[in-house]
C-alpha positions in Angstrom: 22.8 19.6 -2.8 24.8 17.5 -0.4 28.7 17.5 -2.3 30.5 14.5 -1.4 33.6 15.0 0.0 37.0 13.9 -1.3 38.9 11.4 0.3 41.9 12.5 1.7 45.0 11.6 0.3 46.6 9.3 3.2 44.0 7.3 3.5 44.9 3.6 3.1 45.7 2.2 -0.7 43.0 0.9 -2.6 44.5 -2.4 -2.2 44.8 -2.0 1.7 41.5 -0.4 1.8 39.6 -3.5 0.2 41.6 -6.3 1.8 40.6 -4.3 4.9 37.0 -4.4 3.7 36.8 -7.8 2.9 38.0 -8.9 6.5 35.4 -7.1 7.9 31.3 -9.0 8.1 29.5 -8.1 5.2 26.7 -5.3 5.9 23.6 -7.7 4.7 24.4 -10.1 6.9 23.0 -10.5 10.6 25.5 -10.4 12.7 26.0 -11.3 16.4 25.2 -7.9 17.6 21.1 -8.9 16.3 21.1 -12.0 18.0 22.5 -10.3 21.4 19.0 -9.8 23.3 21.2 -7.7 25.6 22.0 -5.1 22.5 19.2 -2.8 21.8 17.4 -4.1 18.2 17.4 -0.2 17.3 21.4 0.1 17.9 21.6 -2.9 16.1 20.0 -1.9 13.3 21.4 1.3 13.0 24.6 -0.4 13.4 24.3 -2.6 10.4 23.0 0.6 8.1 26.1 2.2 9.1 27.9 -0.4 8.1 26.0 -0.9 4.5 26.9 2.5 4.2 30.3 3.0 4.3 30.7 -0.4 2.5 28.7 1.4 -0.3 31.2 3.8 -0.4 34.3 1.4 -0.4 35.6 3.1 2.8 37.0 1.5 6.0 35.8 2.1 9.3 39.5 3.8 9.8 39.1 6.2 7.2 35.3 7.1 7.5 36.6 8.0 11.6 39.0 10.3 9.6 36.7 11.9 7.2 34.3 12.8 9.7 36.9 13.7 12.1 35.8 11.0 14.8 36.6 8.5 16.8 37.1 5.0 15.0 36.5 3.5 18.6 33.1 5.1 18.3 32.7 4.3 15.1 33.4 0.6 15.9 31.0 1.0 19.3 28.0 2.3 16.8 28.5 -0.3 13.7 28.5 -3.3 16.6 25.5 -1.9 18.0 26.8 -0.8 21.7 27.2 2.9 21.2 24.4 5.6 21.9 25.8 8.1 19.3 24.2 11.7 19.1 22.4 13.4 16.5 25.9 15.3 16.0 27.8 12.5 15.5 25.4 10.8 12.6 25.4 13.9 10.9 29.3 14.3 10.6 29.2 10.4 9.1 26.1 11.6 7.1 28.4 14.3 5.6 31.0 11.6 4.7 28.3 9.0 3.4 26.3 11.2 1.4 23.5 10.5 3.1 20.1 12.1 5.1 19.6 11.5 8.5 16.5 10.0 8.4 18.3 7.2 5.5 20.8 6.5 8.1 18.0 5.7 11.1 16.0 3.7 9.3 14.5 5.4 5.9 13.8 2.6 3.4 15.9 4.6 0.9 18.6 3.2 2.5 17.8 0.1 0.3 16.1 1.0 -2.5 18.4 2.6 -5.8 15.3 3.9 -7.2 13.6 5.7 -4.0 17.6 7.6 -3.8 16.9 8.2 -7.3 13.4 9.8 -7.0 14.9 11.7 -4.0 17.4 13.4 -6.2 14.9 13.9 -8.5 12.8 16.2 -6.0 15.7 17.5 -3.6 15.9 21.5 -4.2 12.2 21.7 -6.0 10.0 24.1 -5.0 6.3 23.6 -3.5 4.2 23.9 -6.7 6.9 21.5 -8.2 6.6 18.9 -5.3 2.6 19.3 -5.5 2.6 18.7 -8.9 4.5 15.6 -8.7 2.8 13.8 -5.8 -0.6 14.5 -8.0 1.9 12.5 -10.8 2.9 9.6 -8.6 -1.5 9.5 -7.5 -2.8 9.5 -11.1 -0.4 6.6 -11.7 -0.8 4.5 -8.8 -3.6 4.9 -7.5 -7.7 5.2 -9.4 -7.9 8.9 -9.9 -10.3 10.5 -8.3 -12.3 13.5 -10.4 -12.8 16.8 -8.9 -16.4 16.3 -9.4 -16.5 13.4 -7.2 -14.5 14.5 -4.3 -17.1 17.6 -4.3 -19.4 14.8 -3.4 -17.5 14.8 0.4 -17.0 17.9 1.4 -14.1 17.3 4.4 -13.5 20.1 7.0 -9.8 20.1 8.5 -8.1 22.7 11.2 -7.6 22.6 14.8 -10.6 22.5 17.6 -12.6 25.5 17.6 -12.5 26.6 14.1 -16.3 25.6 13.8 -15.9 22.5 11.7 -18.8 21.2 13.8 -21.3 23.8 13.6 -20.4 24.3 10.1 -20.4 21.1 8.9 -23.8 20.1 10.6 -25.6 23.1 8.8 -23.9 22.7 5.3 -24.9 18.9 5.8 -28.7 19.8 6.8 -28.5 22.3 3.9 -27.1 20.3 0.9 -29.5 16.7 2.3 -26.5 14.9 2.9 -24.9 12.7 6.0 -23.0 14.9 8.6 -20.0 12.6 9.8 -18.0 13.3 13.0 -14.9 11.2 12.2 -14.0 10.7 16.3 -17.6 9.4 16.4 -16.8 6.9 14.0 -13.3 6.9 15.3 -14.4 5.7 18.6 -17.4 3.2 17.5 -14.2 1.3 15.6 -12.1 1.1 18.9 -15.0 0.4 21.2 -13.9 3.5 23.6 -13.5 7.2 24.1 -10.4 8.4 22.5 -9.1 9.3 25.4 -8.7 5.6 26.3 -7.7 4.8 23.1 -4.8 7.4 23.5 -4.2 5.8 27.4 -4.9 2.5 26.7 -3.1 1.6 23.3 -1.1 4.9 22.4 -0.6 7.0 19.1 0.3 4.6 16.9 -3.1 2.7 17.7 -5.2 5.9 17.4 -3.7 7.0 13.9 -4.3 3.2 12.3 -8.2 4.0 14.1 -8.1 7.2 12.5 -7.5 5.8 8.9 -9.6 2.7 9.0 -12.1 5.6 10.2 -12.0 7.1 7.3 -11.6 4.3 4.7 -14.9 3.4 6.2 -16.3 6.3 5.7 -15.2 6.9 1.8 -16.6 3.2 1.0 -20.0 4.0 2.7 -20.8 7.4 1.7 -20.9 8.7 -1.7 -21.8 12.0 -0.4 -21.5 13.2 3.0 -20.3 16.5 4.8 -17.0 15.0 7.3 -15.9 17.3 10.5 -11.8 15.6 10.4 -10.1 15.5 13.9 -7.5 18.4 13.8 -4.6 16.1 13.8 -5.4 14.4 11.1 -2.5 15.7 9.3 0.1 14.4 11.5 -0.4 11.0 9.4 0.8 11.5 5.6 -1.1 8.6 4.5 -4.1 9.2 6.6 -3.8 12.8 5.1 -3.6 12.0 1.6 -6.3 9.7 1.6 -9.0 12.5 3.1 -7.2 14.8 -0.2 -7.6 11.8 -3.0 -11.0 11.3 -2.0 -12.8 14.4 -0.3 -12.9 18.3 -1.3 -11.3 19.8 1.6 -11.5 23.5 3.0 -9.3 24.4 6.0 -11.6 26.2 8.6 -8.9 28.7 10.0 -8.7 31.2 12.5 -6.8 32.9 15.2 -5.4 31.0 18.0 -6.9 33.0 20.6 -10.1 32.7 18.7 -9.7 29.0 18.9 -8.6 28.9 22.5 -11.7 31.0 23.2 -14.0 28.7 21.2 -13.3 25.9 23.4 -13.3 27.2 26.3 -16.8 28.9 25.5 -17.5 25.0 24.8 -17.2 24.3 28.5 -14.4 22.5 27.7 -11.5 23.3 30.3 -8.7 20.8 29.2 -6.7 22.9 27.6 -5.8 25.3 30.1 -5.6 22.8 32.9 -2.0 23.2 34.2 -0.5 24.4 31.5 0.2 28.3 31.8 1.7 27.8 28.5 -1.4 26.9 26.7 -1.6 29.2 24.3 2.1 29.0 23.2 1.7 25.6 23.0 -1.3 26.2 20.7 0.1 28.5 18.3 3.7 26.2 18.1 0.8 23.1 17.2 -1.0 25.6 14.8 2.6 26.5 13.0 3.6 23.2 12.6 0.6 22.1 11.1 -0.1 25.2 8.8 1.9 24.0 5.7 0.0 20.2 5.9 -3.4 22.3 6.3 -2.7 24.6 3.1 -3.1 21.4 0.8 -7.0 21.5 1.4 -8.7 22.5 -1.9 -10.1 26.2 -0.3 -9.2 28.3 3.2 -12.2 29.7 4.7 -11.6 32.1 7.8 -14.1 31.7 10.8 -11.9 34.8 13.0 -14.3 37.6 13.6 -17.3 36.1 11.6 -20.5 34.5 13.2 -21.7 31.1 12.3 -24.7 32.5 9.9 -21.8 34.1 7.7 -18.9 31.9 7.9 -22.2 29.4 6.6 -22.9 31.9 3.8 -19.0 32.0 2.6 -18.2 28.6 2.5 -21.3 27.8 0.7 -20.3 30.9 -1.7 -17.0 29.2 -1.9 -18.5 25.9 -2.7 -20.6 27.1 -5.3 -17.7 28.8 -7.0 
């Protein structure tokens, strides 16, 4: 836990302090530095959190630059919205303010007493502890969804080539049910390839796609068999949507084996100048492991032909 550090013992008199305070804009307030169209809204912004900060902590600008053993001239360039401070530099005021990063830059805990609370609450708590408690926050917020009825869609997450496809299409044809390829559906929403959805509108655009995707999905079928695009994770609400609603089973396998499954796909994109290819797919498949170990089961495809990965998920299934 983040310990709060003590303020130093020549720092200005409480009387001093406040009077010095008070002359100074309130944080809440807009101040010219928003209104500049010059000034960068971001700067701005995190100028005025800053600000809300240290006034939270009834310090001046001249004795936060102390504590964190900084300029006050930078503090004063960041607070007004003209300095481009480094990640180094937030995270010696951070120390100071008792405060994350991410609060600083723009979380909303930053306003809300109860969201600092609640991350209090969870700071230090292990895995199980954290799983348990975002099933908590669900069941009271949102309708809970049996287990029985998430069987219903069966949703099949990992990166490209871990035969989420193939697999899904044969458990689909199997079990009489719709097989749903959420880029399909992805792309009949946007009108284009997602490609050009990626070129024309960016990211952002493709994730809010990607969820109204599967919204639509949820509300048409009942039952269905869903092949998720493997990035599906990258979007925490997106992501725990496709949990609330579907069964999921993560489809892994090795990353040469999913390298070599695309390519066998005649699909050359991923090796097209990028010698680094397969680094970069192993960094994307770390990164993503821990969101993928929330689905419901983990079936491996490495080493195993399609007729018996089929036969072990449906095993699995049936368990």
């Amino acid at each position: 836990m983040t310990t709060t550090p003590p303020i130093a013992t020549d720092v200005a008199p409480i009387e001093r302090r406040d009077k010095d305070l008070a002359r100074e804009p309130l944080a809440g307030k807009r101040n010219d530095a928003l209104k500049d169209p010059l000034k960068d809204p971001f700067l701005s912004a995190l100028g005025e959190r800053v600000r809300l900060l240290r006034a939270r902590r009834g310090l001046t600008r001249k004795a936060l630059a102390k504590l964190a053993d900084v300029s006050e001239r930078h503090v004063a360039n960041v607070e007004t919205g003209v300095g481009n401070a480094s990640i180094q530099f937030l995270r010696q005021l951070c120390v100071v303010l008792n405060c994350s990063l991410a609060e600083m830059t723009g979380d909303e805990a930053a306003s809300s007493p109860d969201w600092l609370m609640i991350r209090e609450t969870l700071r230090g708590r292990s895995d199980e502890e954290l799983a348990k408690a975002r099933a908590a926050l669900a069941a009271l917020f949102e309708q809970p969804t049996s287990e029985s009825t998430r069987r219903q869609r069966i949703a099949l997450i990992g990166l490209r080539g871990a035969g989420k496809s193939s697999l899904g299409r044969a458990l689909a044809s199997e079990q009489g049910v719709p097989f749903i390829e959420l880029s399909a559906q992805i792309e009949a929403l946007a009108g284009c390839g997602i490609d050009e959805i990626h070129s024309l509108y960016g990211q952002t655009a493709y994730r809010r796609y990607e969820q109204w995707a599967l919204e639509e999905v949820i509300r048409a079928h009942a039952r269905a068999v869903i092949a998720t695009p493997g990035g599906i994770v990258s979007e925490p609400a997106t992501f725990n949507l496709l949990l609330t609603h579907c069964y999921t089973v993560w489809l892994r396998a090795t990353p040469e084996e999913h390298m070599s499954r695309v390519l066998a796909q005649g699909d050359r994109r991923p090796m097209a100048g990028n010698r680094e290819a397969m680094d970069d797919l192993k960094r994307i498949l770390e990164s993503r492991a821990q969101f993928y170990s929330k689905a419901d089961q983990t079936l491996n495809t490495s080493g195993v032909q399609p007729e018996q990965a089929l036969a072990r998920l449906r095993d699995q299934l049936s368990a």
